[in-house]
N, C-alpha and C positions, 0 to 999 in steps of 0.2 A: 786666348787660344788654348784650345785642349791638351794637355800632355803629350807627347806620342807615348804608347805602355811598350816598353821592352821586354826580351828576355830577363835582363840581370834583374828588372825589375820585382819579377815575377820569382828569382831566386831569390833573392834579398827577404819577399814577406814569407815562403814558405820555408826559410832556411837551411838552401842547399846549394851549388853551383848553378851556375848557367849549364857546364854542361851536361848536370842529372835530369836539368828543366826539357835541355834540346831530346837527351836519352828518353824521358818517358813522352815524350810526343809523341815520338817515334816506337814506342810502343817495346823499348828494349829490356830483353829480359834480366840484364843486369841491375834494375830498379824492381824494389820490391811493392807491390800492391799497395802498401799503407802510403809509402813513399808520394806513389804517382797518384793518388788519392788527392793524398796534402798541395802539389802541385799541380790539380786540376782544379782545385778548388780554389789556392790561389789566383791562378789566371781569372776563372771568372769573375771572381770579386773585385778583379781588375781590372776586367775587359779586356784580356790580352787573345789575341788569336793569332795559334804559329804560323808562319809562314814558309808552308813547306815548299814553296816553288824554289824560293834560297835551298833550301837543305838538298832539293833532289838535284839540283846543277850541281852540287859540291858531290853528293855520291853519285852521277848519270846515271839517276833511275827517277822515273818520271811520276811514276805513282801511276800510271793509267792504261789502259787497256785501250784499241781505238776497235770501236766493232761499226760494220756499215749494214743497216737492213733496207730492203727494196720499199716498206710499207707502214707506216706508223698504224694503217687503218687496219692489217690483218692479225686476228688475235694470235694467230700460231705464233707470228714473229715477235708480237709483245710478251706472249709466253714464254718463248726463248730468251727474251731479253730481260725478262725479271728473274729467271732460273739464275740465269747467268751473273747478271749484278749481284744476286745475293751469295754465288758461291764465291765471284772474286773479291766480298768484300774480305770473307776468311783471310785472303789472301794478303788484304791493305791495299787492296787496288781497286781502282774507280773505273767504270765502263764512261767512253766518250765517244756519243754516238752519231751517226752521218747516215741521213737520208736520201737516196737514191732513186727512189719513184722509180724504178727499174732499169734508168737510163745509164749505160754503160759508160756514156763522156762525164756523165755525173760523180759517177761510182766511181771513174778514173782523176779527176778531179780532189774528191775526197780523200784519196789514198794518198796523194802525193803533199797535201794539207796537211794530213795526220801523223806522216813519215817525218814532214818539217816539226811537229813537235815531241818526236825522239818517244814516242810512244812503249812501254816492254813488250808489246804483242800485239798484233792486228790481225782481227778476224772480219773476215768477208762474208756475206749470202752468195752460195753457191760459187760455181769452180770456173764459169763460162765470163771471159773476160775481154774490156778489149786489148790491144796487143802493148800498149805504154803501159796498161795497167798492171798487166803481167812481166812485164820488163821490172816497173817497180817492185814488186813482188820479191821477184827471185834474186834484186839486188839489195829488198831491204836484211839488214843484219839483226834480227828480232824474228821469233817464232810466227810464221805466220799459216792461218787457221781458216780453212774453208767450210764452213759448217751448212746444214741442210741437203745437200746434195754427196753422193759417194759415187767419185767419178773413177771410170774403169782403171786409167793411167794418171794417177793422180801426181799431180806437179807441188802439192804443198800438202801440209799438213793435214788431215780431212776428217772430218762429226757427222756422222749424216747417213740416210740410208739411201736407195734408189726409187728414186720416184718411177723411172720405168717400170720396174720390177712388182711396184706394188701396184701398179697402175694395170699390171699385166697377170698379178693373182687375182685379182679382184675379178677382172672379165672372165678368167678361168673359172671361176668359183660360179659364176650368174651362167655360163654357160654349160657348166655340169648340171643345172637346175634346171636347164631347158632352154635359154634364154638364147636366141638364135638370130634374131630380126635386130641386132644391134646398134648404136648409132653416136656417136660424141661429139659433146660442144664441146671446145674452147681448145687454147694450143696452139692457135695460130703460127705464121713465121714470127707477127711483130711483138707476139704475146711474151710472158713472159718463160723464161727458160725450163722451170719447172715445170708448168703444163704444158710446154711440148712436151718435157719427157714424159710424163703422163701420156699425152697423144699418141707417142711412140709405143708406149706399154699397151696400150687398148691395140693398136693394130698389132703387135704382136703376135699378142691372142687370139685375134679373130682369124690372122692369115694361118696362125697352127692348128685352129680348129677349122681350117679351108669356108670359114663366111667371110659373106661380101663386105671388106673393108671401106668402101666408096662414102659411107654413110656419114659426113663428117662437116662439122660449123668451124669452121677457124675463125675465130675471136682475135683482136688486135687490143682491144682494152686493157689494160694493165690496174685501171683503180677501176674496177667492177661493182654497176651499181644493179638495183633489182631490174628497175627496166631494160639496163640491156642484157640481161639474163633471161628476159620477157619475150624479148625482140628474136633473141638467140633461137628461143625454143619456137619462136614462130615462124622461124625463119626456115628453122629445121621439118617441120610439119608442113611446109609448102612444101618443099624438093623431096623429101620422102617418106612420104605417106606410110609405107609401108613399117615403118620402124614399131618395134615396140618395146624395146628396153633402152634408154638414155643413159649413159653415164657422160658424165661433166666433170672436166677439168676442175671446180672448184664444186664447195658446197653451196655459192651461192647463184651459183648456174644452174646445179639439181633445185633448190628453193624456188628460180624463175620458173625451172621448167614448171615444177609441180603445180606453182599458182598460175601458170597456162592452163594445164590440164583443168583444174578445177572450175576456171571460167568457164574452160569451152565445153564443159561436164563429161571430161573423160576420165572415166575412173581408176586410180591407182590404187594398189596394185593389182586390180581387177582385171583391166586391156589395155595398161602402161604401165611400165617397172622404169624408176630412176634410182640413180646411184651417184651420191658426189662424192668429193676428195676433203679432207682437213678435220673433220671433227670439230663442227663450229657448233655453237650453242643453236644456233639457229637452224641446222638439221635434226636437233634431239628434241626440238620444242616446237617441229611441224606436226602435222595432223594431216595424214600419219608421218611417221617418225623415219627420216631420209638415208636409209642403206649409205654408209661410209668408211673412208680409212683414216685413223686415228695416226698420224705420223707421230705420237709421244714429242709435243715440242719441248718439254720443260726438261724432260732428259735430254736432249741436244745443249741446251743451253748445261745444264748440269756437267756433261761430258765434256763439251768444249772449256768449261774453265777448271777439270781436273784436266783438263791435257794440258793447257797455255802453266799451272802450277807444276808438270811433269819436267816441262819444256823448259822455264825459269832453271832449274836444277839439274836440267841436261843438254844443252842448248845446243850441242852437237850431234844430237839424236837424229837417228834418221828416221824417214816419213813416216811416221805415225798415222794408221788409216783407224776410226773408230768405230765400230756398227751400232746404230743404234735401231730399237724395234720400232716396228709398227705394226698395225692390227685392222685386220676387216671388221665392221663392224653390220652384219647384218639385222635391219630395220624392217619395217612395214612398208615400208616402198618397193621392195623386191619379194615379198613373202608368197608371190604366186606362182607356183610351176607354169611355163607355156608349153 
């Protein structure tokens, strides 16, 4: 039977205590560089690996971050979440993550999982919650961090910009151009929360510029594939003819639309203008090139783990709201005056 390798073990060969070994694990500045050099090199040659779960119940600190995103399959949110990991490793803390496919009992579910294992901060996708979940929330005692979304009367912590807002320059901007006959997929009731607020921001615009807001696809899909981005945009072309600028709750709604138009040989942006949301690769590498709003995910991610570090070090701070930008991105797909 193999050894167990210990700690004292691992002092014994680099000859120093057990507790210079536990110190530079933990990364203490009280051990100097050669030091924890010599005692990382020991363990290996040892096979020993610390066992920080012991160390963090002896200090109540867990080492980990609990973040929950709606999507593994959309890159904004994976963008966020690489930002993110790589700021809190600075930190010495680990992102533990929970996927939600957008469902609220899901989401609530997870929080209550995450809170049982004593996490230092828990970040959420967006602000809309159901009502346990939000109870948990406001009685966990750890920083907690709604990021993606900046909600008017913010109840926590909050990273994020408004997707209303940008939902509602964008249609401003196509409508200074000309663009009058306008029409939106996606945003449904069952969709998910941010393209409503999208939805919301297009009628904004259209009721401040007095056009017909009626013009409108509500989507229920939550994992959005091309076909029903297809269906969406055929769907829209049967009830109103009339339209001739699209803009779509996501970029891969503008993408459906546009490979409709194409079959049915209607030419963009010649006598149809589409316009998505997110800044996916797959807008900049159509043909032509899909008018977008770049929400900066990686700065969100960024921002949120110099807050949840703010918030370690002030833990009785109050709300903390952080703006982060976004950017219209105009394309080939809108490049025509109507």
């Amino acid at each position: 039977m193999t050894k167990t390798i210990r700690m004292k073990d691992v002092a014994q060969k680099a000859g120093v205590s057990p507790m210079t070994v536990s110190r530079a694990f933990k990364e203490d500045a009280s051990v100097n560089k050669e030091t924890r050099q010599k005692i990382l090199k020991a363990a290996d040659e040892l096979g020993y690996v610390f066992d920080s779960t012991a160390s963090n119940l002896r200090s109540q600190k867990s080492g980990f971050v609990a973040v929950t995103i709606p999507s593994l399959n959309n890159s904004n949110f994976a963008d966020t979440v690489t930002a993110l990991s790589d700021e809190l490793a600075e930190q010495n803390l680990q992102p533990l993550l929970g996927y939600t496919n957008y469902s609220p009992e899901k989401e609530e579910e997870l929080i209550e999982q995450f809170l049982k294992r004593r996490p230092e901060a828990i970040v959420v996708t967006g602000h809309r919650h159901s009502k346990r979940a939000h109870r948990l929330l406001e009685k966990a005692k750890i920083p907690v961090i709604e990021m993606w979304d900046q909600p008017s009367s913010p109840t926590a912590h909050s990273v994020g910009f408004s997707n209303t807002a940008a939902m509602r320059d964008l249609t401003a901007q196509l409508i200074k151009l000309g663009h009058t006959e306008l029409a939106f997929i996606g945003g449904g009731p069952d969709s998910d929360t941010r393209a409503q607020d999208r939805r919301n921001g297009f009628l904004e615009a259209v009721s401040d510029h007095g056009l017909d807001p009626s013009r409108l696809i509500n989507t229920s899909s939550t994992n959005l594939s091309i076909r029903e981005s297809l269906d969406a945009m055929a769907e829209l072309m049967a009830q109103f003819k009339g339209a001739k600028t699209i803009l779509c709750a996501s970029d891969l709604y503008a993408f459906g639309a546009l490979s409709f138009c194409q079959r049915a040989g209607i030419e963009v942006p010649k006598t149809m203008a589409i316009a998505g949301f997110g800044a996916f690769e797959i807008a900049a590498c159509a043909c032509p090139t899909i008018t977008t709003v770049d929400a900066k995910p990686h700065e969100i991610g960024q921002k949120t783990a110099s807050l949840i570090s703010a918030l370690r070090n002030n833990p009785t701070s109050d709300l903390q709201s952080t703006d982060t930008p976004y950017q219209i991105l105009m394309r080939e797909t809108t490049n025509t005056r109507f």
